[in-house]
mmCIF file of the N, C-alpha and C atoms, coordinates in Angstrom:
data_MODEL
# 
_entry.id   MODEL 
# 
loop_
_atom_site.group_PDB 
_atom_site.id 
_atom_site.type_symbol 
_atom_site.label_atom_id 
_atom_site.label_alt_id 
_atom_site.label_comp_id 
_atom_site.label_asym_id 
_atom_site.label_entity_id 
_atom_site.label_seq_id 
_atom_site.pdbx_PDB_ins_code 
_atom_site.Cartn_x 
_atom_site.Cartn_y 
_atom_site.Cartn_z 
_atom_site.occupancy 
_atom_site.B_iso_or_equiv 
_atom_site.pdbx_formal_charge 
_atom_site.auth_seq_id 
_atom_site.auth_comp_id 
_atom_site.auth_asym_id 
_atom_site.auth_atom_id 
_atom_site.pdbx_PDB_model_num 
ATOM 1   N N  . UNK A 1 1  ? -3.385  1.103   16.667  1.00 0.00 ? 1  UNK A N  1 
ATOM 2   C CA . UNK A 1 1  ? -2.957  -0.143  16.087  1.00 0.00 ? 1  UNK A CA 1 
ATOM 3   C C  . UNK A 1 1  ? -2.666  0.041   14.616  1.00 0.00 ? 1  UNK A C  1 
ATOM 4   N N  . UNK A 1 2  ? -3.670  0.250   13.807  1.00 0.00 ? 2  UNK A N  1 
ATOM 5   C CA . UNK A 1 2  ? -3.412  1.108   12.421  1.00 0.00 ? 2  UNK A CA 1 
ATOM 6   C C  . UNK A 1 2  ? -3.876  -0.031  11.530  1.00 0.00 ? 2  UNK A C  1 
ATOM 7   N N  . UNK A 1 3  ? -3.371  0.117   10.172  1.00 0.00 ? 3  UNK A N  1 
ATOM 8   C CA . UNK A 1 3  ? -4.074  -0.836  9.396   1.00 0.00 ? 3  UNK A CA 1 
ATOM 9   C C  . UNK A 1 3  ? -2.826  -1.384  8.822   1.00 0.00 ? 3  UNK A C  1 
ATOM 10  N N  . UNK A 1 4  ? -3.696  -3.260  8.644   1.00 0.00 ? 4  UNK A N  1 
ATOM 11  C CA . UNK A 1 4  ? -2.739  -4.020  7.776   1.00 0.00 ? 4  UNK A CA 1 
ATOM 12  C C  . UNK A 1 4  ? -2.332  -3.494  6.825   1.00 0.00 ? 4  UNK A C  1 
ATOM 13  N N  . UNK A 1 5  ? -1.091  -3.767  6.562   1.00 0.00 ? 5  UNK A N  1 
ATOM 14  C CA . UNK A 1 5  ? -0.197  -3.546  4.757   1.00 0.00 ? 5  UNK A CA 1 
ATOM 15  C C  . UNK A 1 5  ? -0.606  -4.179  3.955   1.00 0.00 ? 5  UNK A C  1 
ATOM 16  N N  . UNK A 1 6  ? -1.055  -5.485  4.006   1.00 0.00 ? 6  UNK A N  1 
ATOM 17  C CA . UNK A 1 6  ? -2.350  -6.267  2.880   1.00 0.00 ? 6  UNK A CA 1 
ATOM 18  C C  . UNK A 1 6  ? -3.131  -4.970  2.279   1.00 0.00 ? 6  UNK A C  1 
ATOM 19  N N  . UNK A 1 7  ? -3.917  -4.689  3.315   1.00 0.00 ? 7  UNK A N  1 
ATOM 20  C CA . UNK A 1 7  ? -5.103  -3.777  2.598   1.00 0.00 ? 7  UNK A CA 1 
ATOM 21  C C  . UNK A 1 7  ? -4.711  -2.797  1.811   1.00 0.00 ? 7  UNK A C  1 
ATOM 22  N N  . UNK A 1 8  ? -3.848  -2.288  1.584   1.00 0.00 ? 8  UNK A N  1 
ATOM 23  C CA . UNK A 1 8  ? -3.145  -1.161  0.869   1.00 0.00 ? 8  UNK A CA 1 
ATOM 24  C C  . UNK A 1 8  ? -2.899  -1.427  -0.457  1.00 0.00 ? 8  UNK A C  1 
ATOM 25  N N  . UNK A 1 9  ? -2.951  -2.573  -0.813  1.00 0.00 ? 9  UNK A N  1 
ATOM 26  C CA . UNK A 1 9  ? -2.672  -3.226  -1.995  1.00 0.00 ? 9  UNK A CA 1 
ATOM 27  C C  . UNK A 1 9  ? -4.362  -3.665  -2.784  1.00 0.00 ? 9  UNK A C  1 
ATOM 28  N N  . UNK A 1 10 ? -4.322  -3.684  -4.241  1.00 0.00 ? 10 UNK A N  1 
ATOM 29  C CA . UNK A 1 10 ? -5.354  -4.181  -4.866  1.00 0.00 ? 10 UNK A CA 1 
ATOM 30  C C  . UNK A 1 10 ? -4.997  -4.978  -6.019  1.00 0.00 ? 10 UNK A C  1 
ATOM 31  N N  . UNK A 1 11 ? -5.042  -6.311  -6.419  1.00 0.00 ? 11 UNK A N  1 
ATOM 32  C CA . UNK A 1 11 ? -4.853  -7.329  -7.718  1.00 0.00 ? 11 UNK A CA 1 
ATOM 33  C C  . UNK A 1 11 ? -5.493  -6.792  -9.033  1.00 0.00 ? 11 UNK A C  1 
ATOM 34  N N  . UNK A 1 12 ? -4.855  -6.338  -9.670  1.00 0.00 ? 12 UNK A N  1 
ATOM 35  C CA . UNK A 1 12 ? -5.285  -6.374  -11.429 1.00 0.00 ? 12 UNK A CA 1 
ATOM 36  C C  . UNK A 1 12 ? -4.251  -7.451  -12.176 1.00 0.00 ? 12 UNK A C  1 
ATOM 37  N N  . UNK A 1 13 ? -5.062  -7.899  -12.617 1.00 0.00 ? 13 UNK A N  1 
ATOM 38  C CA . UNK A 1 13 ? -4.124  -8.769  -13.765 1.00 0.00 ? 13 UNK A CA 1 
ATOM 39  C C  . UNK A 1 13 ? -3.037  -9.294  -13.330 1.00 0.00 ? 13 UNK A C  1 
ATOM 40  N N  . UNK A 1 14 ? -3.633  -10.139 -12.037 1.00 0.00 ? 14 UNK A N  1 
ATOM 41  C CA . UNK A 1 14 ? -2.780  -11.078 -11.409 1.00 0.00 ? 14 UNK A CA 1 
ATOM 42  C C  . UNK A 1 14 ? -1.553  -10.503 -10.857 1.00 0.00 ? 14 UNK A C  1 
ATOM 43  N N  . UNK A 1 15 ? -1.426  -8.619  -10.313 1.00 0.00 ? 15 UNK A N  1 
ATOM 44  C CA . UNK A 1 15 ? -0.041  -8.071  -10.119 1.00 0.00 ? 15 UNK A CA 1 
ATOM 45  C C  . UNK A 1 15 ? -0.501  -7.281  -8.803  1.00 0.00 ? 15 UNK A C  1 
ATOM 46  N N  . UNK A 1 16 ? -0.168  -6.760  -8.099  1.00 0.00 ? 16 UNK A N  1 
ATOM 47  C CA . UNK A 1 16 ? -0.744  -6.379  -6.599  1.00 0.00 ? 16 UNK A CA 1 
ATOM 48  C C  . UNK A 1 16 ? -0.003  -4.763  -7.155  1.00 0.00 ? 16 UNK A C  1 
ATOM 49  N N  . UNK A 1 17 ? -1.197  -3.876  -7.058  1.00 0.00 ? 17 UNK A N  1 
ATOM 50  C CA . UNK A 1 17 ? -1.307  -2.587  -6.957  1.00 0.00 ? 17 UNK A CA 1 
ATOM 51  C C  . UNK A 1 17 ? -1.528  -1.715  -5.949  1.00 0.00 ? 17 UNK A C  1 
ATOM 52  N N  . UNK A 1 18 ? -0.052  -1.240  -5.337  1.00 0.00 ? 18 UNK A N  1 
ATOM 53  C CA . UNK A 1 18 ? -0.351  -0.277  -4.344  1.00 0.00 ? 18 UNK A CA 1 
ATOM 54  C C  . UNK A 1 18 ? -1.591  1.376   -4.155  1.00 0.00 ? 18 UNK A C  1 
ATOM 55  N N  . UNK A 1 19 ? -2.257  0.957   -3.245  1.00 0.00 ? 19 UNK A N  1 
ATOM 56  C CA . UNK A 1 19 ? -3.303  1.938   -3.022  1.00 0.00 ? 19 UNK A CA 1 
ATOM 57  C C  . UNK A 1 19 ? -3.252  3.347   -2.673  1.00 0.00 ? 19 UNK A C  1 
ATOM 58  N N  . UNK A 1 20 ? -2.069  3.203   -1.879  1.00 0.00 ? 20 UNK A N  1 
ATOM 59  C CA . UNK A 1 20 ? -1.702  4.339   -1.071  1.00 0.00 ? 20 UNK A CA 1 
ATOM 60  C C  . UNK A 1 20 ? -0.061  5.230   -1.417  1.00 0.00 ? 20 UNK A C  1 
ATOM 61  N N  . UNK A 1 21 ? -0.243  6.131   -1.320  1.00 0.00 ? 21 UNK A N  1 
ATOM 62  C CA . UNK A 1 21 ? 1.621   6.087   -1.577  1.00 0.00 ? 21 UNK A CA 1 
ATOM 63  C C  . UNK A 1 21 ? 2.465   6.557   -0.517  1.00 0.00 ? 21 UNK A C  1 
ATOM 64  N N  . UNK A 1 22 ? 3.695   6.702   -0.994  1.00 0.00 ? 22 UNK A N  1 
ATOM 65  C CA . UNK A 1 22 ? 5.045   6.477   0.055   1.00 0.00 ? 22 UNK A CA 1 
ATOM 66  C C  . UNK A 1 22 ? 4.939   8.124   0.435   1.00 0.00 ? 22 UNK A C  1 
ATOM 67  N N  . UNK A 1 23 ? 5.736   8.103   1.451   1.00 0.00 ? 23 UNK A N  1 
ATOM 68  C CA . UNK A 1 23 ? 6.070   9.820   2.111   1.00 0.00 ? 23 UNK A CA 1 
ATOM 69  C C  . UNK A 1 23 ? 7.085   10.007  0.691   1.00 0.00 ? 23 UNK A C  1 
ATOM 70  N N  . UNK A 1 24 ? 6.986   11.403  0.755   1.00 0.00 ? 24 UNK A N  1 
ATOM 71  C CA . UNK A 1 24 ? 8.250   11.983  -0.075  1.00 0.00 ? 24 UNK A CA 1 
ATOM 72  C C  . UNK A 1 24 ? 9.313   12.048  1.155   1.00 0.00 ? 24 UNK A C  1 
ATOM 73  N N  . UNK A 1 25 ? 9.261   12.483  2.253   1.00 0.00 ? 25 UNK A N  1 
ATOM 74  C CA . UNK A 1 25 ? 10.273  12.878  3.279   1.00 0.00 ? 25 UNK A CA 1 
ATOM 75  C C  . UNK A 1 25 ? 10.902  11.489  3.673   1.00 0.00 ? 25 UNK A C  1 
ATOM 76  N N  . UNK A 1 26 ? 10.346  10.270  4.049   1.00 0.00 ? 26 UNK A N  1 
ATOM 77  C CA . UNK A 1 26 ? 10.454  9.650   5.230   1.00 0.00 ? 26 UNK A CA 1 
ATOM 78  C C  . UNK A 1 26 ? 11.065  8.507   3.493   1.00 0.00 ? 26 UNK A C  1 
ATOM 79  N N  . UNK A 1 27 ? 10.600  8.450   2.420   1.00 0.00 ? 27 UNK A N  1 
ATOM 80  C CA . UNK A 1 27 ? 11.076  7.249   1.142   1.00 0.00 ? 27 UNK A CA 1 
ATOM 81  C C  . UNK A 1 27 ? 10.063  6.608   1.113   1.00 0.00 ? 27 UNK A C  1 
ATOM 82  N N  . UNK A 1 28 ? 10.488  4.914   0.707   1.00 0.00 ? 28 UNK A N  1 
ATOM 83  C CA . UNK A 1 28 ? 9.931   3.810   0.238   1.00 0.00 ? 28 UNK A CA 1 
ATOM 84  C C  . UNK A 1 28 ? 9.738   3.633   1.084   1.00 0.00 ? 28 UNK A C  1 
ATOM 85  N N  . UNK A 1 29 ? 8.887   2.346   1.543   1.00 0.00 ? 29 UNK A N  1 
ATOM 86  C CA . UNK A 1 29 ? 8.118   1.574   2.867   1.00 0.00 ? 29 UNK A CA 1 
ATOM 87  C C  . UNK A 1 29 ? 7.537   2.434   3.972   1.00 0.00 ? 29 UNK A C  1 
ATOM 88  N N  . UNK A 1 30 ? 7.396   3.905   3.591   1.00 0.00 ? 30 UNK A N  1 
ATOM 89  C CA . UNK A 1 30 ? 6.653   4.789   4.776   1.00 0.00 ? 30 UNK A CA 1 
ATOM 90  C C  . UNK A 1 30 ? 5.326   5.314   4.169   1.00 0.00 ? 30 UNK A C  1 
ATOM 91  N N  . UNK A 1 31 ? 3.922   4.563   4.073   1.00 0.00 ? 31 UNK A N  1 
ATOM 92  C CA . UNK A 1 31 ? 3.183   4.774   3.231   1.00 0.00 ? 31 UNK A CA 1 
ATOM 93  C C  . UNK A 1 31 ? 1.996   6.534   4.500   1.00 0.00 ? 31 UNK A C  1 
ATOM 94  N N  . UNK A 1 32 ? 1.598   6.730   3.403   1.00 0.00 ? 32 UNK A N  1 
ATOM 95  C CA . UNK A 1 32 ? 1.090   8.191   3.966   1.00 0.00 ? 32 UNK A CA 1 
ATOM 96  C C  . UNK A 1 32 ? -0.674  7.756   4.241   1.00 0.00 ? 32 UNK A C  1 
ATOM 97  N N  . UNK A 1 33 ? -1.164  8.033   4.937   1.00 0.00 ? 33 UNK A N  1 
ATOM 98  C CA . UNK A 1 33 ? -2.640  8.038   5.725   1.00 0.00 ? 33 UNK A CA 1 
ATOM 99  C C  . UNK A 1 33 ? -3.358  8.839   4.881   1.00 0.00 ? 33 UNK A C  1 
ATOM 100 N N  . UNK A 1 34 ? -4.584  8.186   4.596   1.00 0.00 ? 34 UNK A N  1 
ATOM 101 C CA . UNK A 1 34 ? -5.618  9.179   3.373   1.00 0.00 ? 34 UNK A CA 1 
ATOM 102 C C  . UNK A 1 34 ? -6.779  9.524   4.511   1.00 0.00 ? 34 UNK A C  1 
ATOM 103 N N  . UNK A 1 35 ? -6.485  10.869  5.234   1.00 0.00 ? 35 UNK A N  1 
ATOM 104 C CA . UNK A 1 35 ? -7.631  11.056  5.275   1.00 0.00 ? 35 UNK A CA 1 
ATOM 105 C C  . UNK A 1 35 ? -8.936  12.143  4.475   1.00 0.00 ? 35 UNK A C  1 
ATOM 106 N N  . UNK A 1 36 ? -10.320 12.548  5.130   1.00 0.00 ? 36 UNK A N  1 
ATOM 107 C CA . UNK A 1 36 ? -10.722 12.946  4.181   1.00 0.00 ? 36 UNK A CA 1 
ATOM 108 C C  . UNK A 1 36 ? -10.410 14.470  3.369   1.00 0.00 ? 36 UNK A C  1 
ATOM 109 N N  . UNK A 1 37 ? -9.910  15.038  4.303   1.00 0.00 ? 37 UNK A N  1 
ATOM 110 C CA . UNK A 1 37 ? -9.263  16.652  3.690   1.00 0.00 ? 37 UNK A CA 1 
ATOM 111 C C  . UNK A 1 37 ? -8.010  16.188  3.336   1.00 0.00 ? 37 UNK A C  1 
ATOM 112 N N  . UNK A 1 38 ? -7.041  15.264  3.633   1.00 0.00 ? 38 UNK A N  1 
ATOM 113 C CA . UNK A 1 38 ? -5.254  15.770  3.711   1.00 0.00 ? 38 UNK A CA 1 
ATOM 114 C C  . UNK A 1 38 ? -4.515  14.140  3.481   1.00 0.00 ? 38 UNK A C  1 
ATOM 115 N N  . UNK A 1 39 ? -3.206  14.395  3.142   1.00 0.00 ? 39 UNK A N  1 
ATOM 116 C CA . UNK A 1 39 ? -2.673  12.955  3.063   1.00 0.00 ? 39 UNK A CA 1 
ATOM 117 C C  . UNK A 1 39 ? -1.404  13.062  4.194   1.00 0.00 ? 39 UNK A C  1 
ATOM 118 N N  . UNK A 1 40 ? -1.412  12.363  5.069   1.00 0.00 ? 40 UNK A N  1 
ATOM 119 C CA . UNK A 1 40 ? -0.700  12.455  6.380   1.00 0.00 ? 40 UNK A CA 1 
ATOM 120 C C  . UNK A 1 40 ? 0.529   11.396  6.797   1.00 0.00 ? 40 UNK A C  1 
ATOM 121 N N  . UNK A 1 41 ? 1.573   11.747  7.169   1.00 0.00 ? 41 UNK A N  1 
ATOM 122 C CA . UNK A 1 41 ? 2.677   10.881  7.065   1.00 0.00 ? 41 UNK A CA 1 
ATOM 123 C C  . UNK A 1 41 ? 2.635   10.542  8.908   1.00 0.00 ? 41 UNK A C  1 
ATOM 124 N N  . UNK A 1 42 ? 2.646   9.355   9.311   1.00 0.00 ? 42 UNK A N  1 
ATOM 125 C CA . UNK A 1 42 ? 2.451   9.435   10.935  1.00 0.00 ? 42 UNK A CA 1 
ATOM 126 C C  . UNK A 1 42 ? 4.006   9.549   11.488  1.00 0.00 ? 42 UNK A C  1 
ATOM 127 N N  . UNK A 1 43 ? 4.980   9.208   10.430  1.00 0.00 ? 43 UNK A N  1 
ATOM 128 C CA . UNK A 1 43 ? 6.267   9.188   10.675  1.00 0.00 ? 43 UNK A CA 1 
ATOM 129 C C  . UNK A 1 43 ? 6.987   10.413  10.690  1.00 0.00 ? 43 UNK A C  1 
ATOM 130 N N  . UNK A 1 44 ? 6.511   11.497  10.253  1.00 0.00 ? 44 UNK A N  1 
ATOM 131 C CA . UNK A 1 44 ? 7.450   12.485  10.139  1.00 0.00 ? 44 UNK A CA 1 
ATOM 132 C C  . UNK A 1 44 ? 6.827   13.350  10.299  1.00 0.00 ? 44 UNK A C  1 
ATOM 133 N N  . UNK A 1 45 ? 5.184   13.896  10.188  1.00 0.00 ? 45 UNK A N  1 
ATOM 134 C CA . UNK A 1 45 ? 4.184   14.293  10.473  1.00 0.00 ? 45 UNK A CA 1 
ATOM 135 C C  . UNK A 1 45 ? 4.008   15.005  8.602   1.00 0.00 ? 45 UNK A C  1 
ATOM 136 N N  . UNK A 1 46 ? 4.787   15.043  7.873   1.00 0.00 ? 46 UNK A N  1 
ATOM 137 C CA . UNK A 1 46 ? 4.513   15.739  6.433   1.00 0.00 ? 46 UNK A CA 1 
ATOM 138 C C  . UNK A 1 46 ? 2.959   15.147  6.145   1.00 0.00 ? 46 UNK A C  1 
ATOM 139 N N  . UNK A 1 47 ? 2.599   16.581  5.635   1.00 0.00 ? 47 UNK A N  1 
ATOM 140 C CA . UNK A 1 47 ? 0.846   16.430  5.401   1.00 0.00 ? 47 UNK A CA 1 
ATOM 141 C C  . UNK A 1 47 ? 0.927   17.343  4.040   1.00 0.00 ? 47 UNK A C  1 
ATOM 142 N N  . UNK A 1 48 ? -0.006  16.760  3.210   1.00 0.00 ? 48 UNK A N  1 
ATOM 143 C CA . UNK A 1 48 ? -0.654  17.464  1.952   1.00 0.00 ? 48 UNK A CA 1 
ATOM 144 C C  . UNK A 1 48 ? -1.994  17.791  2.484   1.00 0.00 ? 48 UNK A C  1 
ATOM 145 N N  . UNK A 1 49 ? -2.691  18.855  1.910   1.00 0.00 ? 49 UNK A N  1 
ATOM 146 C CA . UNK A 1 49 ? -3.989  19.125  1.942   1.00 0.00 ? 49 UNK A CA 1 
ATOM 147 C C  . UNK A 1 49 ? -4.450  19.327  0.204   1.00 0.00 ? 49 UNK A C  1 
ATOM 148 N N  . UNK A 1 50 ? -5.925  18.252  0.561   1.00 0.00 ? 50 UNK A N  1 
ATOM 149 C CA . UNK A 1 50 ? -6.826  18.377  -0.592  1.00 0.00 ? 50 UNK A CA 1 
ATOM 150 C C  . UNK A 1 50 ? -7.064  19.816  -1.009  1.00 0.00 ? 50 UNK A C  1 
ATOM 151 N N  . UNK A 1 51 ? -7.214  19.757  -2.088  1.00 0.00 ? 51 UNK A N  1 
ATOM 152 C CA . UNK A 1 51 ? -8.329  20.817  -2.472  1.00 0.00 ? 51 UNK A CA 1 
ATOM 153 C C  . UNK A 1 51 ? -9.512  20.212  -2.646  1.00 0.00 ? 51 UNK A C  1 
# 
């Protein structure tokens, strides 16, 4: 099912701050999955790994 697009966002100073960020591959509106080793795109499968 996955998670609301609300939650991705956080309010400072009355302006909504995105939490998460966009794929480099896939653009704007394709936000990437934080998990705890890697940052994961479900759309295109592009993955970063933590150090």
């Amino acid at each position: 099912m996955g998670v609301r697009r609300g939650s991705c966002y956080t309010v400072q100073d009355g302006r909504a701050i995105l939490r998460k960020r966009h794929c480099p591959r896939c653009g704007p509106g394709v936000l990437m999955a934080e998990h705890e080793d890697r940052s994961a795109c479900g759309r295109c499968g592009y993955t970063e790994f933590k150090k």
